[in-house]
C-alpha positions in Angstrom: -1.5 18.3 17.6 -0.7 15.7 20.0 -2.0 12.6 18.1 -1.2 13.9 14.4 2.7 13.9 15.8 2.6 10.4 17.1 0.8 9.3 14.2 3.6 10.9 12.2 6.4 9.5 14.5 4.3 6.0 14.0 4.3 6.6 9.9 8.4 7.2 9.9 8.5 4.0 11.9 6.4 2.1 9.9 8.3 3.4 6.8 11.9 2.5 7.9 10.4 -1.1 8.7 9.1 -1.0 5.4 12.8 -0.1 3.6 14.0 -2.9 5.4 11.1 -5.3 3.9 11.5 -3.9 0.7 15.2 -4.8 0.4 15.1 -7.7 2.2 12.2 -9.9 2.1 12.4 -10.5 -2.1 16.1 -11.6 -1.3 14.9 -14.2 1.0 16.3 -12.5 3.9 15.9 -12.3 7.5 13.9 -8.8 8.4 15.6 -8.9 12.3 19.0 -10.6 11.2 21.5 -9.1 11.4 20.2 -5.6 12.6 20.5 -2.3 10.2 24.2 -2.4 8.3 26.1 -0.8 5.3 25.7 -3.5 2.0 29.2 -2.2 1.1 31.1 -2.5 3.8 29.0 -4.5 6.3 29.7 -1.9 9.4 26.2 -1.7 11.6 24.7 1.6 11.4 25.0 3.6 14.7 21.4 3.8 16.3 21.8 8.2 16.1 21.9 7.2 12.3 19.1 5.0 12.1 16.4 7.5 13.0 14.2 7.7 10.0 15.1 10.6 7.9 17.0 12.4 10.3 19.9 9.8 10.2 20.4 10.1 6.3 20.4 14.0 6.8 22.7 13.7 9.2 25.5 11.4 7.2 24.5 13.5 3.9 23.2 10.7 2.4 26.7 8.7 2.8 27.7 5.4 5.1 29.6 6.8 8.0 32.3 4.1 8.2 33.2 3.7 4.3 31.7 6.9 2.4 29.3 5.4 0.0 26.2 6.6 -1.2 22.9 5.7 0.5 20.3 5.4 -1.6 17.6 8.5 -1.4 15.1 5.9 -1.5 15.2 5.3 2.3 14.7 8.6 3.6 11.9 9.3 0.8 9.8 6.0 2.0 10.1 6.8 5.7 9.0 10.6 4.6 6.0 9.5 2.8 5.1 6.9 5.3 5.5 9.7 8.0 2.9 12.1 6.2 0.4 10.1 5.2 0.3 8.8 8.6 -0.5 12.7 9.9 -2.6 13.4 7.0 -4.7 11.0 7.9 -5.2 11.7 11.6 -5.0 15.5 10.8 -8.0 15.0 8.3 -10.2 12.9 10.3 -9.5 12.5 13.7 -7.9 10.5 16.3 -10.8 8.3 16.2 -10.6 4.4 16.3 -11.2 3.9 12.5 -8.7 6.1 11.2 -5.9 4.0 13.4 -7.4 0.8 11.6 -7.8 2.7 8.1 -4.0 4.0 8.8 -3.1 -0.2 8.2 -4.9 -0.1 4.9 -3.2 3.3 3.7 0.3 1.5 4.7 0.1 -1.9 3.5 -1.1 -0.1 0.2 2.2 1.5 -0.1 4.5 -0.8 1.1 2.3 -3.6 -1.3 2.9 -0.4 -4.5 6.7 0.0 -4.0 7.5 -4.3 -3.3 5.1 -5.0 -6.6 7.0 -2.2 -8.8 10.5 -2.8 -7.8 9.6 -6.8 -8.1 6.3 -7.5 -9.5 5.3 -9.3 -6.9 2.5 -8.3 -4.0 3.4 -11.1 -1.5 1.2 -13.0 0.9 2.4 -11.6 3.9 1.3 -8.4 2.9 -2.1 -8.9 1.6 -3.0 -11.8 3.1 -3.0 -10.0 7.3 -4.8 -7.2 5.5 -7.7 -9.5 4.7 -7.8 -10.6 8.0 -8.2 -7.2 9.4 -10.7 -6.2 6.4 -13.2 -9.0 7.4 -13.8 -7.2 11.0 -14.2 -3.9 9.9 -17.7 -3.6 9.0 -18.4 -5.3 12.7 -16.1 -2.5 14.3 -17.3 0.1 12.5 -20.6 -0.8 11.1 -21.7 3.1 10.4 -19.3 3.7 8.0 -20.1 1.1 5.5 -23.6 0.6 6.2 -24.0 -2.3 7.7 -22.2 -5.1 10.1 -21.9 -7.7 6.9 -20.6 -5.3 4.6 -17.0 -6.5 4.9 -17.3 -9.9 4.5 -19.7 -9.4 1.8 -17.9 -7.1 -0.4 -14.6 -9.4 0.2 -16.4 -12.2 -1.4 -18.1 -10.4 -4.4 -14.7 -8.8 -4.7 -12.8 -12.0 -5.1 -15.5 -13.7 -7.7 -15.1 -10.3 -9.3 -11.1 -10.7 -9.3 -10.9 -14.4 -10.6 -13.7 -13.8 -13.4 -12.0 -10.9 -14.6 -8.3 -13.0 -14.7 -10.0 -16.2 -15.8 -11.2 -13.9 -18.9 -7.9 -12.0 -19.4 -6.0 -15.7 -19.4 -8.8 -16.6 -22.5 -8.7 -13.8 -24.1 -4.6 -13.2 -24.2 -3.5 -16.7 -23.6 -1.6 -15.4 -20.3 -2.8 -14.1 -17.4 -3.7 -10.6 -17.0 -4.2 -10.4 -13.3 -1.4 -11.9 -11.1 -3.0 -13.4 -8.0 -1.8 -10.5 -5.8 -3.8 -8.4 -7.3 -6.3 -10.8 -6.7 -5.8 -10.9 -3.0 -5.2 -6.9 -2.3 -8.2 -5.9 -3.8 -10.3 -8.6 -1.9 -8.6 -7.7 0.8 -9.2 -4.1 0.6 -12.6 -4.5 -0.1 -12.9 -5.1 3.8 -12.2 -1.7 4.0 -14.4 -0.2 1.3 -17.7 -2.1 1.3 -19.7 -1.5 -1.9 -19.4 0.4 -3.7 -16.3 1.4 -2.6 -14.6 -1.4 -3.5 -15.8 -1.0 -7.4 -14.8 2.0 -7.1 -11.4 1.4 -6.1 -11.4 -0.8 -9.1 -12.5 1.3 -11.7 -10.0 3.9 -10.7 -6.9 1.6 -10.5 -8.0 0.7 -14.2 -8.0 4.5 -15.2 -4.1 5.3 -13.1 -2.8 1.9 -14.7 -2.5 3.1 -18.2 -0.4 5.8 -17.2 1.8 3.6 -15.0 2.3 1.4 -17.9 4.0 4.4 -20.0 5.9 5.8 -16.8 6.8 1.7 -15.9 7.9 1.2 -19.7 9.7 4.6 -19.9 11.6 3.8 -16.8 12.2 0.0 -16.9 12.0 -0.4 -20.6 11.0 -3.8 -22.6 7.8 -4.7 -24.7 4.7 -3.6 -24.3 3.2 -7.2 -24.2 5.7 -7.9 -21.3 4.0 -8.0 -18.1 3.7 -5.1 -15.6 3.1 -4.5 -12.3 -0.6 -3.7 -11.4 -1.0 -3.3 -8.1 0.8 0.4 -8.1 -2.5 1.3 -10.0 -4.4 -0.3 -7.6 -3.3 0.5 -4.5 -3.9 4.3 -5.7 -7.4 3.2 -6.6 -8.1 1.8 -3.1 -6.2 5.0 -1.4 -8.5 7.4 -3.1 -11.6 5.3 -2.2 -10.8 4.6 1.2 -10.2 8.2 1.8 -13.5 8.6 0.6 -15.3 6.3 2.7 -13.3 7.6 6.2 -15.0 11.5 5.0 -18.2 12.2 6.8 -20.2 12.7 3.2 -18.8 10.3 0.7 -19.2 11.8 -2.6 -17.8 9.4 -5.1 -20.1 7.1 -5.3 -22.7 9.5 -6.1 -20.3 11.5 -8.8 -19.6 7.8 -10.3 -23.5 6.9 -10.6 -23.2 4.2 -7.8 -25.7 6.2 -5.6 -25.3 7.0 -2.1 -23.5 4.6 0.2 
């Protein structure tokens, strides 16, 4: 049990970090300066308060200095961070990869909720995450197939990326893909090899049409206005990573891709 607490402890971390990028970092903002503080009234949150999930339990949701309302928001991200964290070591081990795979699964969540509340997925998320994709096939060379696999599949990835926006911008005038979507799936095709990362791909294609309803229903506006993609396929890339870390990957056979 050991390692799927720390991994848990890690994921809360991780997820309050992430509250603080996602408020934050769009605004331009320092994510060190000045530490954790109320937006209404300015007051520094007491460290007791600022443990993830237990210090919004513990106010009841409210600042402790002025009385307003803290948004649920931050004890939800720091929850979900937290379990997938444990889910993941739980399901597969303490081993090497699944600390590695544990930065995929967590970038892909903190790149969903910044490109849904902004629609944006921001260098400094994706762009790290490449750099880690491009070793893993050398690390871990048994789970992909092969020591090239990463750099490889990050490659055909990106040509697959830019042909596909190149022909959304011809055939709708605008562009269809934003460049961080671009980027996240090259960058998670590190992680995934082939054909996991066509996978992940086809599947963030099928989840994005009912993102667009839930994204319209929520946010309003036309339906021609642009929407935020890489919710769709961050879930795409989730599903197929998760698939890739299990001893007997079985979508790529179910999908007609063959056997990794």
């Amino acid at each position: 049990m050991l390692p799927i607490v720390l991994a848990g402890v890690l994921g809360l971390c991780l997820g309050s970090f992430a509250n603080v990028f996602i408020y934050r970092y769009p605004l331009g903002l320092s994510l060190s300066r000045p530490g954790s503080h109320c937006p209404h009234c300015g007051n520094a949150v007491r460290w007791r308060h600022n443990v993830p999930v237990l210090g919004w339990l513990v106010l009841r949701g409210r600042c402790y200095d002025c009385g307003e309302r803290i948004s649920v928001q931050y004890p939800l991200v720091e929850a979900v961070f937290g379990l997938l964290a444990a889910a993941l070591v739980w399901r597969f081990g303490p081993a090497a990869s699944t600390w590695v795979y544990l930065l995929l699964f967590e970038a892909l969540m903190l790149g969903a909720i910044v490109d849904w509340k902004t629609q944006y997925l921001y260098d400094v998320i994706t762009l790290p995450l490449g750099l880690v994709g491009l070793g893993v096939s050398f690390a871990f060379p048994q789970l992909l197939g092969g020591r090239w696999q990463s750099p490889l599949a990050m490659l055909g990835m990106l040509g697959t990326m830019l042909a596909m926006q190149g022909l959304g911008r011809w055939l709708a005038g605008r562009d269809a893909l934003g460049g961080g979507d671009v980027k996240l799936l090259t960058a998670a095709a590190g992680f995934l090899g082939w054909p996991g990362a066509w996978i992940a791909l086809l599947l963030g294609s099928l989840f994005g049409l009912p993102l667009l309803f839930l994204y319209r229903r929520l946010h309003g506006g036309a339906w021609k206005d642009p929407v935020p993609f890489g919710p769709a396929l961050a879930m795409g890339c989730a599903v197929a990573a998760w698939d890739v870390l299990s001893e007997t990957p079985k979508l790529a056979v179910w999908l007609g891709f063959g056997p990794l």
